[in-house]
Z-matrix of the N, CA and C atoms (Angstrom, degrees):
N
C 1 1.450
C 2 1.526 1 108.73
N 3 1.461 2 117.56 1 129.86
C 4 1.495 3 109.09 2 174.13
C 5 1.115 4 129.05 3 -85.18
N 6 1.208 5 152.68 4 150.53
C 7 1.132 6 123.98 5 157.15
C 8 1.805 7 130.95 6 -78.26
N 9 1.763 8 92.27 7 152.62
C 10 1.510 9 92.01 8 -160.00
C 11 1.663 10 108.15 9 -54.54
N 12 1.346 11 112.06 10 -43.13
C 13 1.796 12 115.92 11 -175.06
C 14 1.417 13 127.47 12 -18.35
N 15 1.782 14 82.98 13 -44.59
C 16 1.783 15 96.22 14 -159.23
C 17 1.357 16 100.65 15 -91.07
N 18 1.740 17 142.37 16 33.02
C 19 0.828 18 130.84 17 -130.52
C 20 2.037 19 74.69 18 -161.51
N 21 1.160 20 120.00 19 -26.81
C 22 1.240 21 140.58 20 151.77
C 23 1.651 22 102.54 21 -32.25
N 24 1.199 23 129.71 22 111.65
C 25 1.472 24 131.05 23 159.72
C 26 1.980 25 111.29 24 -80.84
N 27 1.551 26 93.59 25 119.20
C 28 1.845 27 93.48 26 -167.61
C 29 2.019 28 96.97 27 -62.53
N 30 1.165 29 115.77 28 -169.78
C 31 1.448 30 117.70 29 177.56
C 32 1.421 31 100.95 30 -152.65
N 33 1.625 32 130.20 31 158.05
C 34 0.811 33 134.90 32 -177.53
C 35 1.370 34 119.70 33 -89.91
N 36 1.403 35 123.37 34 -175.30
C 37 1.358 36 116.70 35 -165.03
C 38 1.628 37 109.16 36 -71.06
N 39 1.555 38 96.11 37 -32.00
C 40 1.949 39 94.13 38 176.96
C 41 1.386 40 124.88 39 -57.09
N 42 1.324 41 107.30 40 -23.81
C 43 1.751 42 129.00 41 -165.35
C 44 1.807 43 78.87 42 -88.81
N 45 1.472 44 120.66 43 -47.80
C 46 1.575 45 98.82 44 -164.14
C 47 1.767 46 109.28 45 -60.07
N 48 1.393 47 82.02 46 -54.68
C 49 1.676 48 103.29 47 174.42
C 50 1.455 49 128.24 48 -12.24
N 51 1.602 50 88.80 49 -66.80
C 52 1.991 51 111.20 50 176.95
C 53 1.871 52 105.37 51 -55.47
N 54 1.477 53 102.93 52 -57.81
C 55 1.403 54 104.48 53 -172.76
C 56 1.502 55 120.84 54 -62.94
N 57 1.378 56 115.26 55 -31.03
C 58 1.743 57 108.21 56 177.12
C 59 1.537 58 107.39 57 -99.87
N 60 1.813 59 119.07 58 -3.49
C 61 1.541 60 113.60 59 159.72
C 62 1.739 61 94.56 60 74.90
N 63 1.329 62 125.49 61 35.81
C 64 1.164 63 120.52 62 159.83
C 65 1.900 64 96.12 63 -141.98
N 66 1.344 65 91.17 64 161.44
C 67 2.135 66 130.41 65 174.61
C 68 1.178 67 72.25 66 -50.72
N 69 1.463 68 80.18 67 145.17
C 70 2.140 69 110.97 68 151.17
C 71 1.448 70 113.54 69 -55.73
N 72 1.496 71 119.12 70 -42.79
C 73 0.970 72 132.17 71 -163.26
C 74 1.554 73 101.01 72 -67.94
N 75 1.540 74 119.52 73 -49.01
C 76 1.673 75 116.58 74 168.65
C 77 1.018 76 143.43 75 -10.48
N 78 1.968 77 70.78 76 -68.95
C 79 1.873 78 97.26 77 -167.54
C 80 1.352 79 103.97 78 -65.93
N 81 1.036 80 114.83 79 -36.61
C 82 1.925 81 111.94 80 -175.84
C 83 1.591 82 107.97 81 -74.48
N 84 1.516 83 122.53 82 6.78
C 85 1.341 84 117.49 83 170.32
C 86 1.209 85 94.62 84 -109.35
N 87 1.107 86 130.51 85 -39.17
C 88 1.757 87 127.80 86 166.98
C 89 1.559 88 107.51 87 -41.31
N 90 1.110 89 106.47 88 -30.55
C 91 2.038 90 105.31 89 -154.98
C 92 1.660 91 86.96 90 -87.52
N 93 1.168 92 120.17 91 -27.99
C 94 1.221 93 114.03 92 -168.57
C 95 1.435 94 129.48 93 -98.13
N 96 1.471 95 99.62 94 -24.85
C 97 2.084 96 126.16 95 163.86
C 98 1.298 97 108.84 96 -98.84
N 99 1.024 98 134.93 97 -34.76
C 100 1.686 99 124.64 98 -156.53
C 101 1.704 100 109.87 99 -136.33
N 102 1.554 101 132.36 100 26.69
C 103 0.682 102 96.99 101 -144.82
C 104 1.508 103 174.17 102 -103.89
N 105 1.210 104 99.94 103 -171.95
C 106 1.195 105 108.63 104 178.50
C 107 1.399 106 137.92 105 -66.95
N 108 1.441 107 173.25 106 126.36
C 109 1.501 108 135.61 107 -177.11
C 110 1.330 109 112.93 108 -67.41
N 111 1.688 110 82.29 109 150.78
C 112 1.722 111 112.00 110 -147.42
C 113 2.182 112 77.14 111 -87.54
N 114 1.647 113 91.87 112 151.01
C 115 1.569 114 93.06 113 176.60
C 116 1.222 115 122.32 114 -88.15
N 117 1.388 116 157.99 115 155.66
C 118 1.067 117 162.50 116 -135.46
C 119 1.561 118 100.74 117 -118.13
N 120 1.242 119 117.67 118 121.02
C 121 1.564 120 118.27 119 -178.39
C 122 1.243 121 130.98 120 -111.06
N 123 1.251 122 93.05 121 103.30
C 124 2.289 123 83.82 122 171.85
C 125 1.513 124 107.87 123 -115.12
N 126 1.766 125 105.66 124 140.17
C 127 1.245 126 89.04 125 172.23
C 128 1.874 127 120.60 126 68.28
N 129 1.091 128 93.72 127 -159.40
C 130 1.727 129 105.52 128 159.45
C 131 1.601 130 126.34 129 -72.12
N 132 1.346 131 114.22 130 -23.31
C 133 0.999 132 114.06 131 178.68
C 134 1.812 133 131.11 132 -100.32
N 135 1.280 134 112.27 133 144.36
C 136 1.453 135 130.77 134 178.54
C 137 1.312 136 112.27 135 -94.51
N 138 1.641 137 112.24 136 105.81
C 139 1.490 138 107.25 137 155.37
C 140 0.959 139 120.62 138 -125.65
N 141 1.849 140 120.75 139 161.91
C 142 1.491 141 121.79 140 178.79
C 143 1.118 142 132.21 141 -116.25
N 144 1.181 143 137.41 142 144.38
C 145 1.750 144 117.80 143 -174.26
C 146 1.850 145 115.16 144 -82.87
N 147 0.981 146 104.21 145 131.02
C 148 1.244 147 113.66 146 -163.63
C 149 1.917 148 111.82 147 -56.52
N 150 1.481 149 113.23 148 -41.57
C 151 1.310 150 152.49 149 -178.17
C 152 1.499 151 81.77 150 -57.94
N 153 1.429 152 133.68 151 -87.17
C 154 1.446 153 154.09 152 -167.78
C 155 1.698 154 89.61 153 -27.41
N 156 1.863 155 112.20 154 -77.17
C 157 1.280 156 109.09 155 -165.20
C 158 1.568 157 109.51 156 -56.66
N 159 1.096 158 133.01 157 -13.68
C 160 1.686 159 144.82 158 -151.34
C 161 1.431 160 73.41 159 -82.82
N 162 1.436 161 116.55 160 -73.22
C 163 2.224 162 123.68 161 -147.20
C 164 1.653 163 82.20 162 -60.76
N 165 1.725 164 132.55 163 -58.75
C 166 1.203 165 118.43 164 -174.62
C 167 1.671 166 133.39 165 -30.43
N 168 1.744 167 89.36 166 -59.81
C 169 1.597 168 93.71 167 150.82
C 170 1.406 169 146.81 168 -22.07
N 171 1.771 170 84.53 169 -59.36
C 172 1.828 171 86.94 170 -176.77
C 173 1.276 172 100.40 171 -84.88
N 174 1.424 173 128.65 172 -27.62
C 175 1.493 174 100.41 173 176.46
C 176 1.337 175 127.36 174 -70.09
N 177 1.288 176 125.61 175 -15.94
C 178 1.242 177 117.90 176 167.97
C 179 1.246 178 110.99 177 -77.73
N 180 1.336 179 152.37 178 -9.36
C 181 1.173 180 141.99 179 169.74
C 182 1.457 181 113.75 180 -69.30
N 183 1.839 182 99.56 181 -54.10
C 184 1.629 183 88.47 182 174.34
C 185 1.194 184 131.56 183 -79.96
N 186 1.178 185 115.66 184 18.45
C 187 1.778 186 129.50 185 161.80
C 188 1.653 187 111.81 186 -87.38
N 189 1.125 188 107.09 187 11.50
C 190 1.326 189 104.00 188 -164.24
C 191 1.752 190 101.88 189 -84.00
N 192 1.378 191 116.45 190 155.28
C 193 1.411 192 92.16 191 173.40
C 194 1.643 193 107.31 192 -77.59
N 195 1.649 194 119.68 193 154.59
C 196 1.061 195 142.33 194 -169.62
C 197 1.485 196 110.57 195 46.01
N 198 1.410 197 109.20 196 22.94
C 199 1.786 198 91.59 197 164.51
C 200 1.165 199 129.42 198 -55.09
N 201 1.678 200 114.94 199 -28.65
C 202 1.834 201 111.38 200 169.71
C 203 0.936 202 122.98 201 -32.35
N 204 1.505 203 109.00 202 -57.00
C 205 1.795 204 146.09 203 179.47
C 206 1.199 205 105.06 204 -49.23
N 207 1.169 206 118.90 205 -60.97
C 208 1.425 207 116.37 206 179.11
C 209 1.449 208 112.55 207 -59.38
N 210 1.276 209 136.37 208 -45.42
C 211 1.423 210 140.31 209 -176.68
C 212 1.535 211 97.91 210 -57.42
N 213 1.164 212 109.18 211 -50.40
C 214 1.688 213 125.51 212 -167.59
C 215 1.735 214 101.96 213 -61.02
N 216 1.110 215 108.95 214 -48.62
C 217 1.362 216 108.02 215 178.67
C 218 1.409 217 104.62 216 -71.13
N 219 1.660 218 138.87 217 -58.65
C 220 1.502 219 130.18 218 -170.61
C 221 1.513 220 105.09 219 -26.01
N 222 1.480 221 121.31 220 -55.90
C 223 1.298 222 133.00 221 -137.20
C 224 1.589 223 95.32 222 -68.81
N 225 1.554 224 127.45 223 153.82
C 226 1.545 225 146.82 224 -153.84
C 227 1.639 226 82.35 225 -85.81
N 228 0.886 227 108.54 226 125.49
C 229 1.695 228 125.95 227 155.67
C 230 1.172 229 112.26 228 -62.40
N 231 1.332 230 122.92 229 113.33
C 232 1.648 231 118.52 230 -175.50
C 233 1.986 232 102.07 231 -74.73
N 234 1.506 233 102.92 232 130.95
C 235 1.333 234 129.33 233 176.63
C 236 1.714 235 114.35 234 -34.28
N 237 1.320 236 132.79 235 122.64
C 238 1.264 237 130.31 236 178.08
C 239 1.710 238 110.93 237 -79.42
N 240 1.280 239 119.26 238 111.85
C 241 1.504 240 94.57 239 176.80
C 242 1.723 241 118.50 240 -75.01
N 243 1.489 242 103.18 241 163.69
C 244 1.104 243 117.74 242 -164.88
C 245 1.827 244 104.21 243 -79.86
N 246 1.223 245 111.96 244 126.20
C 247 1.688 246 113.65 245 146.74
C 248 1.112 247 123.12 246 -70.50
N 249 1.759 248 118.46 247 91.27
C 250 1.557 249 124.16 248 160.23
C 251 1.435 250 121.64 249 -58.97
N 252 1.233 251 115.91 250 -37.85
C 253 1.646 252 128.82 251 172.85
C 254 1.520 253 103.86 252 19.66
N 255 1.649 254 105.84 253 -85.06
C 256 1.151 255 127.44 254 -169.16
C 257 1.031 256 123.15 255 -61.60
N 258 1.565 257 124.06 256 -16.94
C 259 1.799 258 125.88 257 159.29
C 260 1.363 259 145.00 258 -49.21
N 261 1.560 260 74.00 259 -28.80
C 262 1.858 261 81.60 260 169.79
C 263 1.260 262 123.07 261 -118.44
């Protein structure tokens, strides 16, 4: 049985680039202050796991200030029922 992970196609820095909306140049200050996941190296080449930048993602969201709040607010307000009482 394989595992599913490795089954993950890595992506290059342009593919990282597009998805977190920052320079090449960034992300490698991200990897080095904040970080970021480090890219996987063979050779000459840099790849990243797509999954890796995904968890990065969410953690910066829920670091956000009042992201609780924000989650707390998305959620459906449960319905007030109505007092007919007075209708009839």
């Amino acid at each position: 049985m394989t595992d599913p992970l490795e089954q993950i196609e890595m992506i290059p820095i342009a593919e990282v680039a597009k998805r977190v909306g920052f320079s090449r140049s960034m992300i490698y200050v991200l990897i080095k202050e904040d970080g970021f996941p480090e890219p996987i190296k063979t050779r000459s080449a840099s790849r990243w796991c797509p999954l890796e930048i995904y968890e990065w993602k969410q953690r910066k969201k829920a670091e956000r200030p009042g992201a609780s709040r924000a989650a707390e607010q998305s959620k459906p307000k449960p319905r007030r029922e109505r007092d007919n009482s007075d209708l009839i």
